[in-house]
N, C-alpha and C positions, 0 to 999 in steps of 0.2 A: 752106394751105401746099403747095406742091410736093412730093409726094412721096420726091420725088430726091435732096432735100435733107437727109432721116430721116440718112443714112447716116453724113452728114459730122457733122452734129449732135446724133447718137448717139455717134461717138468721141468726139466734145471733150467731152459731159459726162462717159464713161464715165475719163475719164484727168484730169479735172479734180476736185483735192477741193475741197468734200465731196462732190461728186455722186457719187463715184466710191465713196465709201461705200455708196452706195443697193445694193439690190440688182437684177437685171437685168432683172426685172420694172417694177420704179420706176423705174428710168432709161429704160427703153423709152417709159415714160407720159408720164413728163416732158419727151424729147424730142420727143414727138406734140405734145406743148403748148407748144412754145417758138414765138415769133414772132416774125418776122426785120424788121429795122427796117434804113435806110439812108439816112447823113448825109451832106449835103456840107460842105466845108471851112467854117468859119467858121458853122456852124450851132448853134443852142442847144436843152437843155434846163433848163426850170425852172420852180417854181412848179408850178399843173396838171398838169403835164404829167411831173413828174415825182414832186409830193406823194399818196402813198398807190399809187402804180402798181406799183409790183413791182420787180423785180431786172432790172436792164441787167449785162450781159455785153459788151464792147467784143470783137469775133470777128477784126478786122480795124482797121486804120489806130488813133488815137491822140486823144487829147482830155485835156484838161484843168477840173477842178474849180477853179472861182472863187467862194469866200464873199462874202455878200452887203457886205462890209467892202472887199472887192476885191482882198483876200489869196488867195494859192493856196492851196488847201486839199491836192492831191495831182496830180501827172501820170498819166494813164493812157495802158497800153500795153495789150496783145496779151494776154487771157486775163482781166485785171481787171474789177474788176464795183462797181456804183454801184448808189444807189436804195436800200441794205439798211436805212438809218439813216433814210429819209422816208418809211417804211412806212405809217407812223400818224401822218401828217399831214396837213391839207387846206390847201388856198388858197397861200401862201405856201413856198419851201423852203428849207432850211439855206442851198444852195448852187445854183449853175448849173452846166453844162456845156457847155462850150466846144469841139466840134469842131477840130481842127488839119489835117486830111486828112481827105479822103472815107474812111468808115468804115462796117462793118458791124455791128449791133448784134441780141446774141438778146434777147429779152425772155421772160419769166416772171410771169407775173400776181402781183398780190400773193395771191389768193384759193390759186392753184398752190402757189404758195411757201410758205402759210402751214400747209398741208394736208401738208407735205413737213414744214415743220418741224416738226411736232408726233410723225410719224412717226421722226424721227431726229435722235437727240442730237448727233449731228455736224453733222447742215445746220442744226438750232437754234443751236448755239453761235457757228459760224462767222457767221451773219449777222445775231447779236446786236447791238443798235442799239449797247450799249456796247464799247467798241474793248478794254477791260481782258478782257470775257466772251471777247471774240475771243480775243485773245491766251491764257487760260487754256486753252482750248480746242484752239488752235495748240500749243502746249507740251505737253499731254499728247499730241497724235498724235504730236512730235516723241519724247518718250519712249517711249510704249509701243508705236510702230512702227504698225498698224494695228488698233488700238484696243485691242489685249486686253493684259493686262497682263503680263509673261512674267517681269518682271526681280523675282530672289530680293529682292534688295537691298529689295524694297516688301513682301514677306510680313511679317506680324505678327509679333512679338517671341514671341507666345505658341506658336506655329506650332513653334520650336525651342527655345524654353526649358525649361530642367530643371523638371518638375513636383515631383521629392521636395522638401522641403522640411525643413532640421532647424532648428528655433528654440531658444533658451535663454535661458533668465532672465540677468540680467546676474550672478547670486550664482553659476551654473552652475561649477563646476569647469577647469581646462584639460584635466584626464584623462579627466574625462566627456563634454567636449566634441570633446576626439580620440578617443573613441570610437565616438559618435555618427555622426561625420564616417567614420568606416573601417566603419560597419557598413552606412551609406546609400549607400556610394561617390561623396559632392558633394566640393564643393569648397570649398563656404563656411558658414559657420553663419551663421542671423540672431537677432542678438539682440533680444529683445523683452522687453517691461516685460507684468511676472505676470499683473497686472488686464483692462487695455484691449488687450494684443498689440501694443503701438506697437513700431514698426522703430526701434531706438535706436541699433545698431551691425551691425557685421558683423566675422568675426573670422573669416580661410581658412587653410587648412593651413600657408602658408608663412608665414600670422602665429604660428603654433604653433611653427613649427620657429625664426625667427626671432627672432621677439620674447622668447616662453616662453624657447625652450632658451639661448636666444645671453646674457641675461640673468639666465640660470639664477635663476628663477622655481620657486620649488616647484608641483609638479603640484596641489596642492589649491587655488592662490590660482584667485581667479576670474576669468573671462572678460576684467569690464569692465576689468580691467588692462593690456589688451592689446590690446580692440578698436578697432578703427575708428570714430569715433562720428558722427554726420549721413552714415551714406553717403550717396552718388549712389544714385539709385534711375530705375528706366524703367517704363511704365505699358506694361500687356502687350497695348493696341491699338495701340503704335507702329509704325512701319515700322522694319525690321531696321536699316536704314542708319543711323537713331538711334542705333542702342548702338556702331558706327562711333565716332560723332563723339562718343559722352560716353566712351568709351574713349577716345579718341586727347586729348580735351581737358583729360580728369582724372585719365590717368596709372594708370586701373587694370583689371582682366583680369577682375574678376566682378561682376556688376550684379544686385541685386538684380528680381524683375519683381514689379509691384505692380498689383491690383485696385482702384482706390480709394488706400485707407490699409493692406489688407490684402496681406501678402507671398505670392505665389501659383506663384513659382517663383525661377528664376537663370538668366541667361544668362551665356556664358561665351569666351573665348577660343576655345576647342576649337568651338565650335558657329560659331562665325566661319571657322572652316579649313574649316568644309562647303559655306560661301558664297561661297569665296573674297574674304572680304574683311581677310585679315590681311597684306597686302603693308603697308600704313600700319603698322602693331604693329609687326611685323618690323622695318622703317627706323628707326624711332622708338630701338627698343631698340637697334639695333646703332650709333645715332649715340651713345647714349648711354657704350658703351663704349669709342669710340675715343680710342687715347692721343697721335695726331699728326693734323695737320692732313692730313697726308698722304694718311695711312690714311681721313681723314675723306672727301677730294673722291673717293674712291674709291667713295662710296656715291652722289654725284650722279646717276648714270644711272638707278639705280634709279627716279627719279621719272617718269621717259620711261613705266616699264612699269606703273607705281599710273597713273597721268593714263588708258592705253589701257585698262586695265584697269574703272576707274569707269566711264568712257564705255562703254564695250561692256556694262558691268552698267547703262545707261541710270540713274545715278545723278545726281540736281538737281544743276545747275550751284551751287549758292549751298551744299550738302555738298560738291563738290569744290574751292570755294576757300575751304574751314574746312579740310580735309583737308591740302593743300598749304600751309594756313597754319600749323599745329600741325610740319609738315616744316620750314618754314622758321624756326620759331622756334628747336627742335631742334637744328637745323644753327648758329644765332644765337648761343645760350646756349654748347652746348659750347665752339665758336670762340672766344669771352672766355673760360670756364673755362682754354684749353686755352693761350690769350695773355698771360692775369693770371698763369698758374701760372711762366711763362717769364718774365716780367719781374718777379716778386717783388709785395710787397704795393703796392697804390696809395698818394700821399702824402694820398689823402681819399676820402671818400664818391663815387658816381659812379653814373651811369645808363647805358647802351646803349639806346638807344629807337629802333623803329623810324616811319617816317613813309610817307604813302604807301598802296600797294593793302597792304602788310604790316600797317603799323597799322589798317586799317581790317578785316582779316582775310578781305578780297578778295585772295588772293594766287593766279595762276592758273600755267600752264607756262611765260608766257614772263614774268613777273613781275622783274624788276631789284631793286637794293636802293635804296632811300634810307632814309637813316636819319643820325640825331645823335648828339652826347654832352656831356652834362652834368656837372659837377661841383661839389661842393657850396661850394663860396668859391674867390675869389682865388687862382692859384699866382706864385711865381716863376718867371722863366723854367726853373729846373732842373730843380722840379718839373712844370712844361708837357711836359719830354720826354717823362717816364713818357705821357703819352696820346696824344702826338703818333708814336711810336711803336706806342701800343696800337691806335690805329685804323686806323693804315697795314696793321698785320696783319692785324686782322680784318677788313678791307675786301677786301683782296689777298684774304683764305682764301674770304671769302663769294663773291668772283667762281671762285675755283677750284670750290665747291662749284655752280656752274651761276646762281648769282644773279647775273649781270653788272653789270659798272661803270654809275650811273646817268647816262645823254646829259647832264642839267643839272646836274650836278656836285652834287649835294644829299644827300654822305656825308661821316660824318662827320669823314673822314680830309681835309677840307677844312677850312682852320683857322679859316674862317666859320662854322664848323655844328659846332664843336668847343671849347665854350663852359661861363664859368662860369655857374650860377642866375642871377647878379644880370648876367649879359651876355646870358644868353638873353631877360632882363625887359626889357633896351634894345631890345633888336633889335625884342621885338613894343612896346613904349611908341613906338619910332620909326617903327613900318609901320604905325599908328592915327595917328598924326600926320600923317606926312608918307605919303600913299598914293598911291605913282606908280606909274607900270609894273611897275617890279621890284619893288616891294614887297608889291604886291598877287599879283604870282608867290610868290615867296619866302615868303607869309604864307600861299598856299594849300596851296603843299609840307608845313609844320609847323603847323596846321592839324590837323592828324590826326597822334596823339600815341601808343605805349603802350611800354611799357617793355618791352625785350626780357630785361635783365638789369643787375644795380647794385641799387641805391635807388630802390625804387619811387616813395618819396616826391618826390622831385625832379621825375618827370616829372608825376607828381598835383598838385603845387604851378605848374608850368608851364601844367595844363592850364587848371587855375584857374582865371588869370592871362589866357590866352587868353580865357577866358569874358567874365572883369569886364570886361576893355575892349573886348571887340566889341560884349557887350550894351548896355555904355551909351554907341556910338557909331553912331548911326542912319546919320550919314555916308559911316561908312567901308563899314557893311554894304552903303549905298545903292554906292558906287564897284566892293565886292565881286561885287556882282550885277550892275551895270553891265558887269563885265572878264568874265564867267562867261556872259554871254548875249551876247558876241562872236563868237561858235560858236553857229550853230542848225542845228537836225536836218537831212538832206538831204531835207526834202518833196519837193523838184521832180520827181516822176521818170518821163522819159518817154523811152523805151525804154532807157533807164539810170538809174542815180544819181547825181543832182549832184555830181561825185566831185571826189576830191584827186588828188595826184599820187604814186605809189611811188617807190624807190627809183632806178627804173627807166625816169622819167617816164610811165609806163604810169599809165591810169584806173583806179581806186583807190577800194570805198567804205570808208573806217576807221572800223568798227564803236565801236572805243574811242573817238576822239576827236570821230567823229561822232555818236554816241550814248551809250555808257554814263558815260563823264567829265562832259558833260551833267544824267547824272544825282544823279552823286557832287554834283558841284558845288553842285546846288539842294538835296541834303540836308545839307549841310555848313552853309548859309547860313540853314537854319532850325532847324539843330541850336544855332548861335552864336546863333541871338536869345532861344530858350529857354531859354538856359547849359545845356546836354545835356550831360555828360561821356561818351557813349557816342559811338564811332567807327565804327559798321558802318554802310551807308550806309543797308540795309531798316530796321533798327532806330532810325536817326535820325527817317527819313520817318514812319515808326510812332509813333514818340513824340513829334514835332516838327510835325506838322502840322494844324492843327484841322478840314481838312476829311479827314476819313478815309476817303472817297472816292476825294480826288485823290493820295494817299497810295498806295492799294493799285493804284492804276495803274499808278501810276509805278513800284513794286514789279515787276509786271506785267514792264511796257516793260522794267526791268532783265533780271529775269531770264530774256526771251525774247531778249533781244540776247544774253545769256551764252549760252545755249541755241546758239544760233545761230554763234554766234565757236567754242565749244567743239569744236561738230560738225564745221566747215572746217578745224580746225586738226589737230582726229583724222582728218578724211579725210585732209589733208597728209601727216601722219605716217605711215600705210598705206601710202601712196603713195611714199613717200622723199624728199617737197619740203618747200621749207623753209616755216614755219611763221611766223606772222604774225598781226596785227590787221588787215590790210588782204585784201580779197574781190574780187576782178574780177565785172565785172556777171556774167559768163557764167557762174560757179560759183551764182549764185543761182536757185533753181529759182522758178518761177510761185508757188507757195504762200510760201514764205519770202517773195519780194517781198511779195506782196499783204500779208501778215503787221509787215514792216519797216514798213510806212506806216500802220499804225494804232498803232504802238508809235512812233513819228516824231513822229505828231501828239498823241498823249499828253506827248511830251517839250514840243514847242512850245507845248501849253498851259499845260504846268507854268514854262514858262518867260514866258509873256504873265503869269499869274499872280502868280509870284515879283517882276517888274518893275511891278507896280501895288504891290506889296504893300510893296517895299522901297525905293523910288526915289520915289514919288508925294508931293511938295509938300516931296522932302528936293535933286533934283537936279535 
């Protein structure tokens, strides 16, 4: 090779990851060893010639990957790289390679490559044959910046957890036990059974002062009169950001930390204030004491600075939309407390249920409401006001609080989506029957069920109901998956993304609707053939799919598109633009693309798959 050429071919790997991982010595070596290849338009690789050869680099001009089916498999541009996936093949290859313009191309032996990867868990990962290792891989550099791990939020629970520890039998005293408690300086006691030490309850100062005094309890009766019993408990190898979300979802301020079965410390509120992670607490409680709707939307902005906040603590995209989800409910529940209390008792039983990213407890910054309302029988029209009213408010209050009105009308201050049990039973008896356009919309909206507030049973009896007839309707599911792979991923991509259009008619790629709705959609589809009553979408995929495989891919491809959406939306925010699901190619860096298109074609598998599996000899 040319000498001359080290130079240029030293920068591009030195700025290109993973290479850029290596260190200066490795990249030196590595570029001495690279070979320069050069295609013309309309030229091929495949087979031989590219089975077992090593890693192609595209350095110049554009080409296109063609499976042997004669489907696209991906477009290539300017930095992209092929060959990583037919390392360990002979004769034969997945795919070809289509030249579109005279192009320049590096090459890397596979021998080179292989000798690289063993040396560095970064160039291993990245050019892992499976596109799921990739992407796991892609997501941690995304989080922990370059490579090392900085964010508190991942320290171990045991790292800050209270080591003292006071336990008492359940016959234990309240006087001994506020004793106990004042001379250890904790916060909570656990109580445990004499024999085996099992954690049976927990009983903290403010249950002392609360429970004990408020009920004037004599000082000698015992503990378990008072205690807590099944606490929540956290294992003291968790990541901090754990007790985040079992605080924020269960509503309590001290966690036991456990070894095993054995209690080994406490975490607590206060140990959260070191990590800054009590902005979520703080909202939580202050929704909880507002006595006007007014006073309410006044705490909406706060979620601007929890959203920046997580992000910059480099915290999982799939903890921060549990986190905003627990906000949103929050903000849900008071809103009807605070609307039921102003128009007096209902004339029946009734549910507030959310539908949508909120039921599924994917609720992220720019999140809308949809949601229903149930009622448990028939009313008269006089009785109809009472809700017709009640949802006008909380719909109104919910857009005040930063949830805005949903674009497809699908709340339930709509007097379609504001329905009794046995009208809600029509609606879905008539979208299994009769499954047209709108119906198959309309059925994907509510779909995805959980009760924000009412009668829980109402919407558990809906969900049911939901179940029995999609499962024993092959049909409708076959039509379901039909409407749902109407949208496929944007593989094509060559020096851009097969894009939509903005607001602005400006190119456009929508992460949401080009990718993660995508994925909602194929776990929703395997959730209903399994009768799943669970509505998260990872959780569906996990429970719902027999290849466990193709499941944690798709997980994968989720949560690297969140990943991905979350970061553009906090650089926006920094920035002071406005904030969005949609990306202009130009904001996407070389690694995020390369990254997009193995999470793409995960999708499109999962979607070739889903259409043999639900459509084959039914449509």
């Amino acid at each position: 090779m040319d000498s001359s050429l080290l130079p240029n071919i030293y920068d591009f790997i030195a700025h290109t990851y993973p290479f850029s991982m290596l260190s200066t010595l490795e990249q030196d070596t590595l570029a001495a060893a690279v070979k320069i290849a050069y295609y013309a338009k309309d030229d091929e690789i495949c087979d031989e010639a590219l089975s077992g050869v090593g890693l192609f680099m595209l350095r110049t001009g554009c080409a296109e990957q063609i499976n042997r089916d004669g489907s696209l498999r991906a477009r290539l541009s300017v930095g992209d790289s092929f060959g990583y996936t037919q390392l360990n093949k002979h004769g034969p290859s997945d795919y070809k390679v289509v030249f579109l313009e005279n192009s320049l191309v590096y090459i890397i032996s596979r021998q080179i490559l292989e000798f690289i990867k063993a040396r560095n868990e970064h160039v291993g990962r990245y050019f892992d044959c499976h596109e799921y290792v990739r992407l796991t891989s892609a997501r941690h550099y995304l989080l922990d910046g370059d490579g090392y791990l900085n964010s508190r939020l991942k320290q171990r629970v045991d790292s800050v957890s209270q080591k003292r520890v006071v336990c008492v039998p359940p016959t234990c005293t309240l006087q001994e036990c506020a004793r106990r408690l004042l001379f250890t300086g904790t916060e909570i006691a656990m109580v445990t059974t004499p024999d085996t030490a099992e954690l049976i309850g927990v009983v903290t100062k403010s249950d002392l002062a609360l429970r004990a005094l408020a009920s004037g309890l004599p000082y000698s009766s015992p503990v378990s009169a008072i205690m807590s019993p099944h606490p929540v408990v956290i294992d003291e190898s968790k990541p901090l950001y754990q007790v985040l979300e079992s605080m924020l979802y269960h509503h309590v301020q001290n966690l036991p930390v456990m070894h095993g079965k054995q209690v080994v410390g406490s975490v607590n509120t206060r140990d959260l204030l070191q990590n800054s992670l009590l902005q979520p607490l703080y909202l939580l409680k202050a929704i909880s004491k507002q006595i006007s709707i007014s006073d309410l939307s006044t705490l909406a902005s706060q979620k601007q600075e929890i959203f920046v906040t997580l992000m910059e603590l480099k915290v999982e995209p799939a903890v921060i939309q549990r986190t905003f989800t627990r906000i949103a409910d929050a903000f849900a529940k008071k809103i009807c407390q605070l609307v039921e209390k102003s128009l007096g008792t209902p004339p029946c039983n009734y549910a507030f249920f959310a539908a949508g990213s909120l039921a599924r407890e994917e609720v992220h910054f720019l999140s809308d409401q949809d949601n229903g309302l149930v009622y448990e029988h028939e009313l008269t029209a006089g009785e109809l006001t009472y809700f017709k009213v009640f949802t006008h408010k909380v719909c109104t209050a919910l857009d005040a609080c930063g949830y805005t009105w949903c674009s497809g009308n699908y709340m339930a201050c709509k007097a379609q989506w504001c329905q009794s049990s046995q009208g809600w039973e029509r609606y879905y008896d008539k979208w299994m029957l009769e499954p047209d356009a709108q119906a198959l919309l309309d059925s994907s909206v509510f779909f995805d069920l959980r009760c924000l507030y009412g009668d829980e049973f109402l919407v558990t009896k809906l969900k049911q109901k939901i179940i029995t007839n999609a499962a024993n309707s092959s049909r409708f599911l076959a039509l379901l998956c039909h409407n749902a792979l109407a949208v496929s991923p944007p593989l094509g991509l060559f020096r851009q993304f097969v894009l939509t259009r903005d607001g602005e008619n400006k190119p456009a790629l929508n992460l949401k609707h080009q990718g993660i709705n995508l994925i909602v959609e194929l776990a929703r589809l395997y959730a209903l053939q399994k009768r799943s009553l669970c509505v998260n979408t990872a959780e569906r995929l996990e429970q719902s799919l027999d290849d466990a495989a193709s499941a944690r891919e798709l997980i994968e491809a989720l949560n690297f598109l969140n990943d991905v959406r979350f970061e553009h939306q906090y650089q926006a925010l920094m920035h002071h633009e406005k904030i969005s699901n949609l990306l202009s190619p130009d904001e996407l860096s070389q690694f995020e693309r390369s990254h997009l298109k193995d999470a793409f074609r995960i999708i499109s598998r999962g979607q070739s798959a889903a259409q043999v599996h639900f459509t084959k000899g039914v449509l």
